[in-house]
C-alpha positions in Angstrom: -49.4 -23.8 -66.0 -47.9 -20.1 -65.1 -46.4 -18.6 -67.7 -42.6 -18.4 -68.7 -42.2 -14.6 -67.5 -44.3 -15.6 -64.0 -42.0 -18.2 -63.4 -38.7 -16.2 -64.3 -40.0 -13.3 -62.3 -40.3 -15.7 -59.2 -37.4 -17.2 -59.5 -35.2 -13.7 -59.8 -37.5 -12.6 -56.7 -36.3 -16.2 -54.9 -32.3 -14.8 -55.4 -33.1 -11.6 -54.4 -34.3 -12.8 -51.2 -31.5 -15.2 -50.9 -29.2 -12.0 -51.7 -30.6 -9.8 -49.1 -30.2 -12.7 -46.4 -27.0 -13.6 -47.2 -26.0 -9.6 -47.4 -28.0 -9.2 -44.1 -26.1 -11.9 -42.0 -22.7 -10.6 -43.6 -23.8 -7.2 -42.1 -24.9 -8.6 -38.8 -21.7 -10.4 -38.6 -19.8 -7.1 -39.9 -21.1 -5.2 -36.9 -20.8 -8.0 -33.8 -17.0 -7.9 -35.1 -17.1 -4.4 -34.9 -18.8 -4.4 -31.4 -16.3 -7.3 -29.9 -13.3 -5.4 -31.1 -14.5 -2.2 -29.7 -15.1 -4.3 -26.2 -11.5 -5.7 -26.7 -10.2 -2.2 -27.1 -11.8 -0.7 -24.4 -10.8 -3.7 -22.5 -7.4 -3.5 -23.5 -7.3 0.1 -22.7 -8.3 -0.2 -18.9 -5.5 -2.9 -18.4 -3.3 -0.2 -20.2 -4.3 2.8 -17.7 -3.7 0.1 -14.4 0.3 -0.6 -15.0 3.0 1.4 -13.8 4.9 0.7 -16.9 4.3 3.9 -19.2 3.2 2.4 -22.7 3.1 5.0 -25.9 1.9 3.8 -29.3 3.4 5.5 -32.3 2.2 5.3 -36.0 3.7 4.9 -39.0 3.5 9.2 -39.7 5.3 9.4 -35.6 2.2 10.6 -34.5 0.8 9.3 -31.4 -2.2 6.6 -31.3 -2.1 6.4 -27.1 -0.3 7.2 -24.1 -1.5 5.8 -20.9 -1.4 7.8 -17.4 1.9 6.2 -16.1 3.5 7.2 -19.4 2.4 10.8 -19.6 3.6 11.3 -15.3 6.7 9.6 -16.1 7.3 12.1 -19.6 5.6 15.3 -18.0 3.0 15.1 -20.7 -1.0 14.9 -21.1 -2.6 11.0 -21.3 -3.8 10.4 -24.7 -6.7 8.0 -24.8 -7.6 8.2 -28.3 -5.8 8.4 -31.6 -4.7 12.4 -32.5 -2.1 13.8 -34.3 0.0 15.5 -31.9 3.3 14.2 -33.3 5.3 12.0 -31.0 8.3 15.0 -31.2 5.5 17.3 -29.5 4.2 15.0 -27.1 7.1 14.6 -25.1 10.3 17.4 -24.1 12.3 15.1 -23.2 15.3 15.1 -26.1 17.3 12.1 -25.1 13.9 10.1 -26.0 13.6 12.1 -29.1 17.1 11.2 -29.8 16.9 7.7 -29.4 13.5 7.4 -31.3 15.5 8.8 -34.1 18.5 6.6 -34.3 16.7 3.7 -34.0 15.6 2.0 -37.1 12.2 1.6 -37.5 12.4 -2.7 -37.5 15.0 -2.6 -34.7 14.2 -3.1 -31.1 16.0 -0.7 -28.4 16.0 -0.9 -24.8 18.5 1.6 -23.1 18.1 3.3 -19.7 17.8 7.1 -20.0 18.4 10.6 -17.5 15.1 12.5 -17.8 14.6 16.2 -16.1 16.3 19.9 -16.9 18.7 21.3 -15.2 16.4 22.8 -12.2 14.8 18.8 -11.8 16.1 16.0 -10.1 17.1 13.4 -12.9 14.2 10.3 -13.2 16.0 7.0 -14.4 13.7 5.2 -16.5 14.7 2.2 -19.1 13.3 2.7 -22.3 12.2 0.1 -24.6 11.6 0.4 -28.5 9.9 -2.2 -30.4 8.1 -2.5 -33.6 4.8 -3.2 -33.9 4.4 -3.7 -37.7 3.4 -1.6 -40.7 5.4 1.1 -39.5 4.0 1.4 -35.8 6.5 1.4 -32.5 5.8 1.2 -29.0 7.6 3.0 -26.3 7.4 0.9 -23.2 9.1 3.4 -19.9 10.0 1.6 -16.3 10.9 3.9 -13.8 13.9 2.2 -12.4 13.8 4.3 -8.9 10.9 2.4 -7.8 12.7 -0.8 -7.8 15.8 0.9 -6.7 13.8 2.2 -3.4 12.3 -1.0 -2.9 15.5 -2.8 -2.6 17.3 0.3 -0.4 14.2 0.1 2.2 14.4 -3.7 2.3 18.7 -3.2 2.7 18.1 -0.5 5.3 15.1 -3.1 7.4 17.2 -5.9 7.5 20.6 -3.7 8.8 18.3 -2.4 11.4 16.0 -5.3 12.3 20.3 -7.2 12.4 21.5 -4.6 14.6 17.8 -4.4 17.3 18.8 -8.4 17.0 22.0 -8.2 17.7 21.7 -5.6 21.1 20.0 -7.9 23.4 21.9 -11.0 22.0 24.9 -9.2 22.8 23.6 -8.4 26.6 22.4 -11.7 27.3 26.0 -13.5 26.0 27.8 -10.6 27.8 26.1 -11.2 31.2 26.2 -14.9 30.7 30.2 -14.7 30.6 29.6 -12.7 33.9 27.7 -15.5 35.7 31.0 -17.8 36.7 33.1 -15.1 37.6 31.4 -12.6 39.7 30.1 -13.1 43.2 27.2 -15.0 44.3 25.3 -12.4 45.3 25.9 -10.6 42.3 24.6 -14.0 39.8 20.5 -13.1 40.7 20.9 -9.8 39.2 22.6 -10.7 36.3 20.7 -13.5 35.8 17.5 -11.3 35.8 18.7 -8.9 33.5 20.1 -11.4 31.0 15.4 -12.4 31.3 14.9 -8.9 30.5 16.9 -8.8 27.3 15.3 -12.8 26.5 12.1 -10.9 26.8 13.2 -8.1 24.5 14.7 -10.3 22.1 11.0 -12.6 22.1 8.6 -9.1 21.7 11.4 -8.3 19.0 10.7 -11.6 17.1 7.0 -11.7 18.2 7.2 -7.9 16.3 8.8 -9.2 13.0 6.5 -12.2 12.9 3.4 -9.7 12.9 5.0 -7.0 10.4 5.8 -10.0 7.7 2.5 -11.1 8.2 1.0 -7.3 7.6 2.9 -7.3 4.7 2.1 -10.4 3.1 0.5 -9.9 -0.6 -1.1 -13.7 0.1 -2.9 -12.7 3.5 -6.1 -11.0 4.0 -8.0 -9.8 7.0 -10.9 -12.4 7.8 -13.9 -9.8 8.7 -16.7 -11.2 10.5 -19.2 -9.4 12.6 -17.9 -8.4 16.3 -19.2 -7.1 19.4 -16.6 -4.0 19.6 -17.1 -3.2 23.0 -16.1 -6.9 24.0 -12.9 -6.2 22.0 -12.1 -2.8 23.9 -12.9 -4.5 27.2 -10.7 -7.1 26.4 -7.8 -4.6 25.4 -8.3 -3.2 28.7 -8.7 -6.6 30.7 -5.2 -7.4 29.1 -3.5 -4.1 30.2 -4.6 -3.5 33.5 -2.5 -4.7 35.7 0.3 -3.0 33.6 -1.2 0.5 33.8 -2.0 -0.4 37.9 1.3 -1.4 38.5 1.8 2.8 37.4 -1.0 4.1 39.2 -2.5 4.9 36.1 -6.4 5.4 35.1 -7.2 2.8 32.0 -10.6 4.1 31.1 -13.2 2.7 28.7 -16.1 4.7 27.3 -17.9 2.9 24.4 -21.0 4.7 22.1 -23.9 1.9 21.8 -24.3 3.4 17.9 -21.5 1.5 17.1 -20.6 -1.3 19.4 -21.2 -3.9 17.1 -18.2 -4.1 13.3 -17.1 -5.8 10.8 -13.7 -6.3 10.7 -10.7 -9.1 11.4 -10.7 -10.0 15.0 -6.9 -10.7 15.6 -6.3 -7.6 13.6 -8.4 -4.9 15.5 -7.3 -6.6 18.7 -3.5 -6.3 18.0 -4.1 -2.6 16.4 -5.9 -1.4 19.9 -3.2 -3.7 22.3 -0.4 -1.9 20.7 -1.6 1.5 20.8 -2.7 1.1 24.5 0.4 -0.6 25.3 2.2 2.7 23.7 0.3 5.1 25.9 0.7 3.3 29.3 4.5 2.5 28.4 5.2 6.3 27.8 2.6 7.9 30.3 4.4 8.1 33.8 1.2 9.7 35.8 -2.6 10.4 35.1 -5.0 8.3 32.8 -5.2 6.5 29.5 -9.0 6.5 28.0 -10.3 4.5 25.2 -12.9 5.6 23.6 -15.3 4.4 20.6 -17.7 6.5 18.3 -19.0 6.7 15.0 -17.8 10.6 13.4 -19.4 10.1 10.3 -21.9 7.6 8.4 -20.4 4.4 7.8 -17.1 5.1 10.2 -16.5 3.9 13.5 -13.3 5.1 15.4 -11.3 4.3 18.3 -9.6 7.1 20.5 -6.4 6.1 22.6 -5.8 9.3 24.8 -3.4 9.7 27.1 -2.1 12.2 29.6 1.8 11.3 28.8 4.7 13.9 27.9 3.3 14.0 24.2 5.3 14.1 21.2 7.5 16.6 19.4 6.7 18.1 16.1 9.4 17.1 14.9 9.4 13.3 15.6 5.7 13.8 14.8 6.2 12.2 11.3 8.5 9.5 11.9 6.1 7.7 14.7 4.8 4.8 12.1 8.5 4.1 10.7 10.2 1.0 11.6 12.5 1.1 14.2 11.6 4.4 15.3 11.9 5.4 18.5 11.2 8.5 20.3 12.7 7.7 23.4 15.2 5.2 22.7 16.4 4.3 26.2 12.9 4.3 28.0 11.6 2.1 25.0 14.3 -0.2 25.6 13.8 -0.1 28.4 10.2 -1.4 28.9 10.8 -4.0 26.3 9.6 -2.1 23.1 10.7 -2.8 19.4 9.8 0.2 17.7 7.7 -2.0 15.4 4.0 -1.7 17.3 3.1 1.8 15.4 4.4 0.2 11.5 2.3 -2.5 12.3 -0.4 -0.6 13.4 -0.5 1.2 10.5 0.0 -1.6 8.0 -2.6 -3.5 9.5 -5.5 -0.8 9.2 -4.4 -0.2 5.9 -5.3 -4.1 4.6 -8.4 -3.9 6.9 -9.5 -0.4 4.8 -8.8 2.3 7.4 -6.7 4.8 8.8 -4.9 6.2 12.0 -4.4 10.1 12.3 -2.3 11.2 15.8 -3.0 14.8 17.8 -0.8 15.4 20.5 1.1 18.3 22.3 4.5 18.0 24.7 3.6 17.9 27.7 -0.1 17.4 27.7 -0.6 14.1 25.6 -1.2 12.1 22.7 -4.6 10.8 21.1 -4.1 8.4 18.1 -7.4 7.7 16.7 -8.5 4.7 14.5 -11.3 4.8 12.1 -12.3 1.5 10.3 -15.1 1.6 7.8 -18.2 0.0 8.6 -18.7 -1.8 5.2 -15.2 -3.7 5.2 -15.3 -3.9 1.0 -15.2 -0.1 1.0 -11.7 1.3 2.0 -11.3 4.8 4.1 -9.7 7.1 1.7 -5.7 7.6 3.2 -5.5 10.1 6.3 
């Protein structure tokens, strides 16, 4: 039999093992908590950085433990990613903040709306909330209230203009329709055909709103799939040409064979190219309108639409992709245009991933020119 000390010795060797496990597994499962709160951070972090919302975290000594991006733009101040002491009354200049940080209590929660800028600035509203956050931390939550403000002013100021385009040719057709009964017979074929012209308006007008909604619809997305791009132009100028003889215009199609095949929504690139055609027939009273494709750079292919038309003024030169814009008001009206076909343009290529850029000079022309990116998943930085 072993001896008494043997048998002691391997039975305190027996624990020790059993300590060294059990400490060993305690250590493992120290530093996977570690690890997963480090991921849930950083995780946390990123989501942080994406809002618009500015979000500053405050400890218990005032000092700042993180401003994200949106906070820092909206306070004039640096983004602080990690934990410093830069004092929260250092971090920002803004003393109505300071102010109300102060007053508040340190369990109480504050939301106020608040007049940032100096006297040289243009004030920035922004509604401030103060919350606790336990053991002496607050968070400063900042919402810059002009965005929604702007929002709601641009959707006041579309539907007052898309009411009153509405109401125009509404107003024509009912006003020549009173006509019809009362004026001579001879007289009922021409009212009658210009009460048509303003149906047709009104139709392109709704046709126009239909497509913009759709554009900017959060729930739709272009439907890429692979297309024969020179098909597409052809079509474009299959569509138009009757239009652009009935002018004794050119409509001339040059395609590049390193590019006639993209990715990219059919309906989409076909209504972007019709409308900017359309434009340049509509507006050019003498000489030709060329499409053109090519590939400028690696993974872009553009379209050029160049026309020999009375160009466009400097002036009106940044207004051309507003809604409701016109130019040339009376000739637009005239030839049944909404002043919608450029905003749609524009908001269409941006949810395909490109851009549109425009040259043009009065009296000479216009060339608006389309570049879509080959690879539909990688957006065309904005133009």
């Amino acid at each position: 039999m072993p001896s008494l000390p043997i048998v002691l010795l391997a039975v305190a060797a027996a624990c020790l093992a059993v300590l060294w496990w059990h400490a060993r597994v305690q250590q493992n499962a120290l530093t996977e908590q570690v690890e997963t709160e480090k991921r849930q951070n950083l995780a946390l972090r990123k989501s942080l950085e994406l809002l618009s919302e500015g979000v500053v975290l405050i400890g218990h000594r005032k000092q700042v433990l993180y401003a994200n991006p949106a906070a820092a733009v909206l306070l004039d101040a640096e983004p602080v990613p990690e934990p410093t002491e830069t004092m929260f009354s250092a971090f920002t200049r803004h003393q109505v903040l300071l102010g109300l940080a102060k007053r508040a209590s340190i369990e109480e929660t504050l939301r106020q709306s608040l007049e940032f800028g100096q006297d040289d600035e243009e004030p920035r509203s922004v509604e401030v909330t103060l919350a606790p956050l336990g053991g002496g931390r607050r968070v400063v939550i900042l919402r810059d209230i002009r965005v929604g403000a702007l929002v709601d002013k641009r959707r006041r100021d579309f539907v007052a203009n898309a009411s009153h385009e509405l109401k125009t040719p509404i107003a024509a057709i009912l006003g020549m329709l009173d006509l019809v009964d009362v004026v001579e017979d001879d007289k009922r074929g021409e009212l009658l055909e210009r009460a048509r012209k303003n149906a047709v308006s009104l139709s392109n007008m709704t046709d126009d709103l239909l497509r913009l909604a759709r554009a900017d619809d959060p729930d739709w997305s272009p439907a890429p799939s692979l297309l024969d791009l020179d098909a597409v132009l052809q079509e474009v100028i299959d569509n138009l040409q009757e239009r652009a003889s009935d002018k004794e215009l050119q409509l001339k199609l040059t395609t590049d064979p390193s590019c006639a095949e993209l990715i990219a929504d059919h309906f989409s690139l076909l209504t972007v190219i019709q409308n900017l055609v359309l434009n340049a027939v509509t507006y050019t009273r003498q000489g030709s309108v060329t499409v053109r494709s090519f590939a400028p750079t690696q993974g872009v292919v553009a379209i050029s639409v160049q026309d020999t038309g009375p160009g466009i003024d400097p002036e009106t030169l940044p207004h051309i992709f507003e809604r409701f814009f016109r130019g040339d008001v009376a000739h637009s009206r005239a030839s049944g245009g909404t002043g919608l076909g450029l905003a749609i343009v524009r908001n269409l290529l941006r949810r395909m991933g490109g851009r549109i850029s425009v040259r043009s000079e009065p009296g000479v022309g216009s060339e608006f020119i389309v570049e879509l990116p080959t690879n539909p998943t990688r957006s065309l930085p904005a133009g």
